[in-house]
Structure formats: structure tokens, C-alpha cells
C-alpha positions in Angstrom: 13.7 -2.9 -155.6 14.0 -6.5 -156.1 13.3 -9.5 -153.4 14.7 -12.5 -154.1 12.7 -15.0 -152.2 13.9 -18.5 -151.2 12.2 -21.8 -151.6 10.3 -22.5 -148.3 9.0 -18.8 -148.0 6.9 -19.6 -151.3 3.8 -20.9 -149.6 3.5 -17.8 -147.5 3.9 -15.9 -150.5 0.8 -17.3 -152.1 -1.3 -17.1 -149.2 -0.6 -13.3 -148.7 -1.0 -12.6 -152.3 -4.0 -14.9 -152.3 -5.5 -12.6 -149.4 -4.3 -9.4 -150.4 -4.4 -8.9 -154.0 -5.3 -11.8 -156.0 -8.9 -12.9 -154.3 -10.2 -13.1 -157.6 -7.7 -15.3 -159.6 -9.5 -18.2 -156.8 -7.2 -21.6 -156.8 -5.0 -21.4 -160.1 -2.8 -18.8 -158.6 -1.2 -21.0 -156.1 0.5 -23.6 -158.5 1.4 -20.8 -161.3 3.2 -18.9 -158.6 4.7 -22.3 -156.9 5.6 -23.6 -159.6 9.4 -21.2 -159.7 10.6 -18.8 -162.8 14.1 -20.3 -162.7 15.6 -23.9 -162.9 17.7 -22.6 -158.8 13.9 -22.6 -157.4 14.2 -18.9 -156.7 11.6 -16.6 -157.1 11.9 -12.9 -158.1 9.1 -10.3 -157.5 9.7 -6.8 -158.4 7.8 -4.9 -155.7 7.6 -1.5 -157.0 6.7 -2.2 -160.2 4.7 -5.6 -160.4 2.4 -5.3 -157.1 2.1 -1.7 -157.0 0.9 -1.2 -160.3 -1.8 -2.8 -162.4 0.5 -3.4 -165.5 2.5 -5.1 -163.1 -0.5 -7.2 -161.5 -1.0 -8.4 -165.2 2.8 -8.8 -166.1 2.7 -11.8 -163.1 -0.1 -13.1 -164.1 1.8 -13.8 -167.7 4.7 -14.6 -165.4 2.8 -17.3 -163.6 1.0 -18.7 -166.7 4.1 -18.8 -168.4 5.1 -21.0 -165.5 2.4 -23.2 -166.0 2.7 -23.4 -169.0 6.3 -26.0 -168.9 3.8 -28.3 -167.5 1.2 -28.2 -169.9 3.6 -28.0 -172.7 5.6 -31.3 -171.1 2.1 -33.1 -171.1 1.9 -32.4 -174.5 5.0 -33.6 -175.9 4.4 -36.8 -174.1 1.0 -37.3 -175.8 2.5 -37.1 -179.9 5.5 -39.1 -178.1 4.5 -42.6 -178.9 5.0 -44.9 -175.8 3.5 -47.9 -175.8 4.2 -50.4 -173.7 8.0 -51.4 -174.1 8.1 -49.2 -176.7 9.0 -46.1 -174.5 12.3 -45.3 -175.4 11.2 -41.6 -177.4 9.1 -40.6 -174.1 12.4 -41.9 -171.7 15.0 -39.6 -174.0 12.1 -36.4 -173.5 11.7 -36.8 -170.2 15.7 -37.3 -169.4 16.5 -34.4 -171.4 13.9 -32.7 -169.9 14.9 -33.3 -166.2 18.9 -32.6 -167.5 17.4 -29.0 -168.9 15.5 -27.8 -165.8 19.2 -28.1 -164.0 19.0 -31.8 -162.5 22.1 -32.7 -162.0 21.8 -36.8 -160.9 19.4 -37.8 -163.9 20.0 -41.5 -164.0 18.4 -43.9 -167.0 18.0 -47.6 -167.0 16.2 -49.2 -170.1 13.4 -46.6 -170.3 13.0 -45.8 -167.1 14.4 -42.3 -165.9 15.0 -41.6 -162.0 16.5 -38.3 -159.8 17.1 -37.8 -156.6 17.0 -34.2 -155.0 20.4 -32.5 -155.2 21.1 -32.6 -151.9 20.9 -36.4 -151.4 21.5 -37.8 -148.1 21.8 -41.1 -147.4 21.3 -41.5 -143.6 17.7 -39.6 -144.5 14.5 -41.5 -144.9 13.6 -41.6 -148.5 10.4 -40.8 -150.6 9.8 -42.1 -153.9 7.2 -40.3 -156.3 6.2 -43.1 -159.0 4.3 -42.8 -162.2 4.5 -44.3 -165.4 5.1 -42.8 -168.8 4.1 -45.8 -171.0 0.3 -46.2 -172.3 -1.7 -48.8 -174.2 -2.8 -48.3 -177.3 -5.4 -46.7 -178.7 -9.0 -47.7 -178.4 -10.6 -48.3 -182.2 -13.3 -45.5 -180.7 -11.0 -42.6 -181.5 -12.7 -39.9 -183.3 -9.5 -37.9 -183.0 -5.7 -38.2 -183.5 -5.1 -39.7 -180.0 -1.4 -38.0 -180.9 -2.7 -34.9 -181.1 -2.4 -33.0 -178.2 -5.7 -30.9 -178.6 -7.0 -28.3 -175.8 -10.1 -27.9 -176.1 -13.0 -26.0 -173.2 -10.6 -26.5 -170.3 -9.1 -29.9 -171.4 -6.3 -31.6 -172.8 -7.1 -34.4 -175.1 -4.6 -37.7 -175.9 -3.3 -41.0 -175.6 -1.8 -40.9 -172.1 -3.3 -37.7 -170.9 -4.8 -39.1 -168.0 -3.3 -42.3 -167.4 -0.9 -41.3 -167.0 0.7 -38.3 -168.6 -0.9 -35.6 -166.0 0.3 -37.3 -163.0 3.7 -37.8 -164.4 4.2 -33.8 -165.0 2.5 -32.9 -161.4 5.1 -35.2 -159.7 7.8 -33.3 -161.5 6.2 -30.6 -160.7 6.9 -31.5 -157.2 9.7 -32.7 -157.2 11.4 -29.5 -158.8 10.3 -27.2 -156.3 11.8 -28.9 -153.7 14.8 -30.1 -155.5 17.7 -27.8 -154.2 15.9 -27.7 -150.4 19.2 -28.1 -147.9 16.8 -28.8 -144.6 14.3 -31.3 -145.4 13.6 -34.6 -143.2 13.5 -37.0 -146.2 14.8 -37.2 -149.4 13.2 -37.3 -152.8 13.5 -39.7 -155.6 11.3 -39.0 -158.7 11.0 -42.2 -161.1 9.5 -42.0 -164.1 9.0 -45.8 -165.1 7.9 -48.2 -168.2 5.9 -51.3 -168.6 3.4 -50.5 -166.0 0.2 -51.4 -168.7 1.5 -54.7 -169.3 3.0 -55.1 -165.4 6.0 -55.7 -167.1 9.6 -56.9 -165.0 11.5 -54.0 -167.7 9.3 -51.5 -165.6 9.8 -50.5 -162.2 10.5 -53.7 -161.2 13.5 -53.6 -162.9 14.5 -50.4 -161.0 14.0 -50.9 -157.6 17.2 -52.8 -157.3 18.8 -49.9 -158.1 17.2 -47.5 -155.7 18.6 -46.9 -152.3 15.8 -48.2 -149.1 12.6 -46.7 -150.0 10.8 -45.3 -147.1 7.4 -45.1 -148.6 5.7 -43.7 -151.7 3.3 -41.9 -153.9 2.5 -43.5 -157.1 0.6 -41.7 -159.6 -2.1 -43.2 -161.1 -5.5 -41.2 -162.0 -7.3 -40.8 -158.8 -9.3 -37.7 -158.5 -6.0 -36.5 -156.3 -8.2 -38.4 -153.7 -6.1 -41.5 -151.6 -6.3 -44.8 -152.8 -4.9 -46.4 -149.3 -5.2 -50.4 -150.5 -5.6 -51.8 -153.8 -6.3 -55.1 -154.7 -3.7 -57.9 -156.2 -4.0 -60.0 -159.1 -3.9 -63.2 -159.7 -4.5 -65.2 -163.0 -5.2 -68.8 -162.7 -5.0 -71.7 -165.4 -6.6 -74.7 -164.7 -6.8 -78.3 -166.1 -9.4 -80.8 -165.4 -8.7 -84.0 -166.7 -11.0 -87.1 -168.0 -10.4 -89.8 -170.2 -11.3 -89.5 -173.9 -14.0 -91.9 -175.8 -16.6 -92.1 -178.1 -19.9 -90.0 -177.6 -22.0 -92.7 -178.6 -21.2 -95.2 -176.1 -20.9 -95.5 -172.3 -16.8 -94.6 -172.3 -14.0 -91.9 -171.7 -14.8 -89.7 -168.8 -16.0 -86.1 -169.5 -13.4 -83.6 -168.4 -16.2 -81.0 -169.1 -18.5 -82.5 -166.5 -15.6 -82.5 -163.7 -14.3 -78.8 -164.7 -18.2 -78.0 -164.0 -17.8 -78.5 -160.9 -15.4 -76.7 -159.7 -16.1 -73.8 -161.9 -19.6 -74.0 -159.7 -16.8 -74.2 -156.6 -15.2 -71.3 -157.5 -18.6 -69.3 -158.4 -19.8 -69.8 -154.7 -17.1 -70.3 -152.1 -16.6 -67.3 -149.7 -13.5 -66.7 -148.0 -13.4 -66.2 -144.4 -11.5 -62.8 -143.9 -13.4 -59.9 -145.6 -11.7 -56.4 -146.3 -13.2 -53.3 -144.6 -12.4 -51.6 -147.7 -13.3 -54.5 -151.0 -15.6 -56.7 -149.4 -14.4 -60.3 -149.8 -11.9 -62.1 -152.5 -13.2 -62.0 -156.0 -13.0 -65.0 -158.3 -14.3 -65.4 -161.8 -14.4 -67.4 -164.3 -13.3 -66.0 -167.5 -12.2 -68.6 -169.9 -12.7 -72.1 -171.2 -12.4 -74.6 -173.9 -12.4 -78.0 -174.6 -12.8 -80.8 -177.3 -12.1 -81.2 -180.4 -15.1 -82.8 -182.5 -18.5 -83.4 -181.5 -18.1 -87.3 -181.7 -15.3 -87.4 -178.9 -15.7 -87.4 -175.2 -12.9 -84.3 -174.3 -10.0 -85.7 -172.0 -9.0 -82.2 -171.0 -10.7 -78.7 -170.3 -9.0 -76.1 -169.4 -10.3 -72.8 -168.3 -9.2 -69.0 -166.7 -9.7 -67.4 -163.4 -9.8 -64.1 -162.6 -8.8 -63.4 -159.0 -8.8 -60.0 -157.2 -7.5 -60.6 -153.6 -7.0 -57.8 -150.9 -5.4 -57.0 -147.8 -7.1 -59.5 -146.3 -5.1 -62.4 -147.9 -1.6 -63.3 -149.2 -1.8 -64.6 -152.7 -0.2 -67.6 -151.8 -2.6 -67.6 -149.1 -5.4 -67.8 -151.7 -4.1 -69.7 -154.0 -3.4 -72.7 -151.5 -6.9 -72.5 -150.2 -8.3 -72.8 -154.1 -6.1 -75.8 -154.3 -7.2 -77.9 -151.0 -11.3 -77.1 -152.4 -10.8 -78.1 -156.2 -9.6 -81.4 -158.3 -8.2 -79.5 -161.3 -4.3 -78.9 -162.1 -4.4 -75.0 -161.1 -1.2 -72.9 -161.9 -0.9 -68.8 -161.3 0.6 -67.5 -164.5 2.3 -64.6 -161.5 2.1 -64.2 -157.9 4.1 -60.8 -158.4 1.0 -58.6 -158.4 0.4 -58.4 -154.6 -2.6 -57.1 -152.8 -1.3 -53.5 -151.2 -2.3 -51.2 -148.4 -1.3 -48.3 -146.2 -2.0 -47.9 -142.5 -4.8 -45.2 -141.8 -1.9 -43.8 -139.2 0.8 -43.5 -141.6 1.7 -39.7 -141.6 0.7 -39.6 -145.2 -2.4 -40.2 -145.0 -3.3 -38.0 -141.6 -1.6 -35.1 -144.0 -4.2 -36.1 -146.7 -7.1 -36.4 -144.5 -6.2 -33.0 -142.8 -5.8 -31.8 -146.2 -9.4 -32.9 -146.7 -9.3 -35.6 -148.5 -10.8 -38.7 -149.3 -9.8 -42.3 -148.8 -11.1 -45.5 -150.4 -9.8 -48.8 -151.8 -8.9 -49.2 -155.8 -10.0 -51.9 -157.8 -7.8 -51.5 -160.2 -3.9 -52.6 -159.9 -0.8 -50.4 -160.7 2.8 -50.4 -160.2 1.9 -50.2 -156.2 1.5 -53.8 -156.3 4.8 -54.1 -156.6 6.3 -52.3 -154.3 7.5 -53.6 -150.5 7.3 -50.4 -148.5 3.8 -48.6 -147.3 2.7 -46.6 -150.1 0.0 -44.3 -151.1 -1.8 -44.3 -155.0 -3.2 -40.5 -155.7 -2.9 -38.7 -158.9 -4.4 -36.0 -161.4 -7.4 -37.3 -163.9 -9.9 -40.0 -163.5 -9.5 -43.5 -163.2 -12.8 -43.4 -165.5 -11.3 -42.1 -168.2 -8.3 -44.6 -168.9 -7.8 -46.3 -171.5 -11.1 -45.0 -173.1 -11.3 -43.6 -176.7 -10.8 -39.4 -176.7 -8.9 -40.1 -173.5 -8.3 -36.0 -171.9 -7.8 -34.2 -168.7 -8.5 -30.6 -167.6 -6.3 -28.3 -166.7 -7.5 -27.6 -163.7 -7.1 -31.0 -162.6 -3.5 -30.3 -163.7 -3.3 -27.3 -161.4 -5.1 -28.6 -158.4 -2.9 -31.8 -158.9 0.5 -29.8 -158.8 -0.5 -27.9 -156.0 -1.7 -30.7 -153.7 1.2 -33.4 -153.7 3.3 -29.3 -152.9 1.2 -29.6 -150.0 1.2 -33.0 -149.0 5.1 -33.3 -149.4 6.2 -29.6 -147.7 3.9 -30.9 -144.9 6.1 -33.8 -144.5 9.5 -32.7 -145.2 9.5 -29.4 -142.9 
């Protein structure tokens, strides 16, 4: 006889066959089984002859790494996709046809960025976005391998964009199709698979979110460790123009704009703001860039130099950037004020779902597409933050499983 098992009664599916039967398969057997064997979200098990029997224990086991498989096999295809950075348009037309195969029905595309909502969209319910980005950067000259080559090799998949952020963007499908045809949820879903993020460019998400119904909060899927990233710090870049008068070296003339750049460059080297950030420390400028002059003979009228400033929480960037201006005498401009310092409240249901999940909080460094988003939101994703943009980029499988399984979790926790 056949059961034919609805969507929400998965999870007590794996646990029992967890405990009952499958104690030695461990972890992996939980996102092969979640993961669905038909593009309705409904799983079949033959009882009689798959549990009973131990051809039939091994005929699931095929079953469920076949299911695994998709995601794998998506990851893949994205790696020999090309995608740089506003250059994404091959990896926007797989993943659209991809989302319109698997029985999506609102697949919705915008330059190359692709977004769905679950099928039973309501808008008087909250909404949840899932975020990643499907653009990379290129290669680093270190490659020893085709980084287009999607090689797996001892429990890893190796490639441009594996990590950051290929493995993310297929767990967050993932996700989002096993909850896709759910009638009874709290919140809705929106999946958006965006561009530009590497180069914070406006064609990415940007771009999008004008086009996106209120967003409640999100999860944005950058390589983490699957552990919560709860602020991250903003970016500002900073040119600056000090200003002299130009002479002749050999006599007393001209005013050396290098001298009066000095000192500032020695204020911005050892000012301390006042407000420091539980999770950063304080405000970090540096000093990245200069130049001046044009021949040794000439007394420079103008240097200009770069600064490098990561603000937090703590601080506004306007905030910061007025406070540089009232301390120094050079011309400073911010090329962007768009990449914002982000965080989410330690309370937010989120994150009590993630630490009751056992997990991990801390502040990124490092900025992502969360910087430019309004609403509270939370960066956690599959792979290592260590391992982007670094030559023989790769993530394991397992990451891939663990990764797919956890934002299940974390999202059926809050949608029941």
C-alpha cells in the first residue's frame, strides 16, 4: 500500500525514520528525504515494499540521493555558467528555467535578477525574503584548475562561485520549494536570486526591491558557516583633497599640499569615535591611497588621497562622515553612502529560532547585499566566508546538506 504524505508531516517523517531505521545514515538523511520526489511537494513511501525490506531500505536511499542530487547538479551548472558581475544573464536564464521546471508558477525576471513568491501568495501576510546572489568575480590568477569546471572531488565541489555564492543560492531554493505549495503558513515567501552584489552594483537587488511587495525581514545568503551574522558593518569610501599653493622647490614659496594632507592623514590614523559596537569594536578608518606632484622641482598644489571606512551599528554614515569633516581641512567627498551599516535585534524571532537551533551569532566584517536592505535582516549561508574569492574556490557537500536542512528548520519554525 501506498501513503501519500503531505508537506508539513515531512519533518516527523525524518525523525521517525531517523530513530527507527536509519540511525546509521547520521545527518544526510534529513535533507535527502526533505528535499520532495515531485515538483507538488508530496512525498510517496511504499510501506510494504521500501521499509519492510532491505532492497527497499536501499531503493530510498537511491530515492533520496537522487533527490539531492537536483541540488548538487543546479550548483554545478551555475559554476561552468559564466556570471560575472553584470554579466549574468546565462546564470538568470538557468535559474528561471529552472524555477519554471520545478512547477513555479509566478517566476518573475527583471534584468538578471529572478524572483518567486510561494504559490499561495497572500498579501495581508507578513513577508519573508530569502536573498542570495548568483553573480561572482573573477577568477583569481592562482587557479590551478578550470574554475569552470565543476570538479567533486573527497567530499567537495570545486569552482568559481561554489561558495560565494553558488551553495547558498541552491539551499535557499531548496527552501523555498519545500514550502512552496504550503496553504497555512503565517508569512509568505519570496525567493530572489539577484546580480551585481560583487561590485554593489544599483542593476542588483537594489534595482529589485522597488518591485517587491513590504518586506518583513530576511535571510540573505552569504557564506557563513550556516552560523548568524546579526550586524555587519557599512562602507564608506572617502576622496580627499588637500590643497596648497604650487612653487619652486628651491626657494621659500608655494605651500606643500603634501605637508597639510599629512596631517590629517595622522587625524584620521588616531581619532576614536565615541560610541563603540558590542559586536566590531569602534569605527575603522584607513588610509589607503595617495598621490601627489608632478616633478621633483615643484612644490605639489594638490594631494589627494583614499579612505577606507568600516562603520557599524553604532553610527549612521552620515553620521561619520560629518564628524570626519568638522576634525579635518581637506575637501572630503564619499564616492556612496548606499552601503549602510546593518543589524538585527538579539530578540527578533529569527534569531531566538537560531539560537535555539544552536547556533552561533557574531558580527561580519565583510559587506553584502544586507547593507542595502531597510527591514531587520539576518546574513547565514552554506560555505566559508574564508574561502571567497580565493583561487580553487570549493564547498563540501555536507555543507550543502546541513545548509538545506537548517534554513528547513529555521523557516518551518517560523511559519507554523
Amino acid at each position: 500500500m501506498n501513503f501519500f504524505i503531505p508537506l508539513f508531516y515531512r519533518y516527523l517523517i525524518v525523525n521517525l525514520l531517523n530513530l527507527l531505521i536509519f540511525s546509521k545514515i547520521t545527518f544526510i538523511v534529513a535533507p535527502y528525504l526533505a528535499s520532495g520526489l515531485s515538483r507538488n511537494n508530496i512525498l510517496i513511501i511504499n510501506y510494504d515494499e521500501t521499509i519492510r525490506s532491505c532492497a527497499g531500505l536501499q531503493e530510498l536511499k537511491k530515492i533520496m540521493n537522487y533527490c539531492f542530487m537536483k541540488w548538487t547538479n543546479l550548483l554545478k551548472k551555475l559554476i561552468s555558467t559564466p556570471s560575472f558581475s553584470r554579466e549574468e544573464d546565462k546564470s538568470a536564464d538557468l535559474l528561471y528555467n529552472f524555477l519554471i521546471a520545478e512547477g513555479v508558477m509566478n517566476v518573475s525576471r527583471e534584468g538578471n535578477n529572478v524572483w518567486a513568491f510561494n504559490r499561495f501568495f497572500n498579501p495581508e501576510k507578513p513577508t519573508i525574503l530569502l536573498n542570495s546572489h548568483h553573480d561572482t568575480v573573477r577568477p583569481n590568477p592562482a587557479y590551478s584548475r578550470d574554475p569552470f569546471e565543476p570538479a567533486e572531488e573527497d567530499g567537495k565541489i570545486y569552482g568559481l562561485g561554489s561558495n560565494d555564492a553558488g551553495a547558498s543560492v541552491v539551499a535557499l531554493a531548496a527552501a523555498f520549494l519545500h514550502f512552496y505549495n504550503q496553504v497555512d503558513f503565517r508569512y509568505n515567501l519570496c525567493l530572489a536570486l539577484t546580480a551585481e552584489e560583487e561590485v554593489s552594483g544599483r542593476g542588483g537587488i537594489e534595482s529589485l526591491l522597488p518591485l517587491l511587495p513590504e518586506i518583513d525581514f530576511a535571510i540573505v545568503g552569504e557564506p557563513t558557516l550556516m552560523q548568524m551574522a546579526v550586524a555587519e558593518r557599512g562602507l564608506m569610501v572617502l576622496d580627499c583633497l588637500a590643497r596648497g599653493k604650487a612653487g619652486h622647490a628651491a626657494r621659500e614659496e608655494g605651500e606643500n599640499s603634501i605637508y597639510k594632507a599629512l596631517k590629517d592623514i595622522e587625524w584620521f590614523r588616531n581619532y576614536r569615535f565615541a560610541r563603540v559596537s558590542p559586536l566590531f569594536g569602534a569605527v575603522k578608518m584607513s588610509v589607503t591611497v595617495i598621490g601627489a606632484g608632478s616633478q621633483h622641482n615643484v612644490v605639489p598644489a594638490e594631494c589627494r588621497f583614499t579612505v577606507d571606512v568600516r562603520t557599524t551599528e553604532c553610527y549612521t554614515n552620515q553620521e561619520v562622515l560629518s564628524i570626519i569633516r568638522e576634525n579635518v581641512d581637506c575637501e572630503v567627498l564619499a564616492r556612496s553612502m548606499r552601503l549602510k551599516p546593518s543589524s538585527i535585534s538579539l530578540d527578533h524571532p529569527l534569531v531566538k529560532i537560531g539560537l535555539e537551533m544552536g547556533l552561533n551569532y557574531y558580527g561580519s566584517p565583510t559587506t553584502s547585499d544586507q547593507a542595502l536592505l531597510s527591514c531587520p535582516s539576518l546574513k547565514m549561508g552554506v560555505g566559508d566566508s574564508a574561502r571567497s574569492h580565493t583561487a580553487d574556490e570549493y564547498v563540501y557537500i555536507e555543507e550543502i546538506a546541513k545548509g538545506i536542512e537548517q534554513y528547513k528548520t529555521m523557516l518551518y519554525k517560523l511559519l507554523q
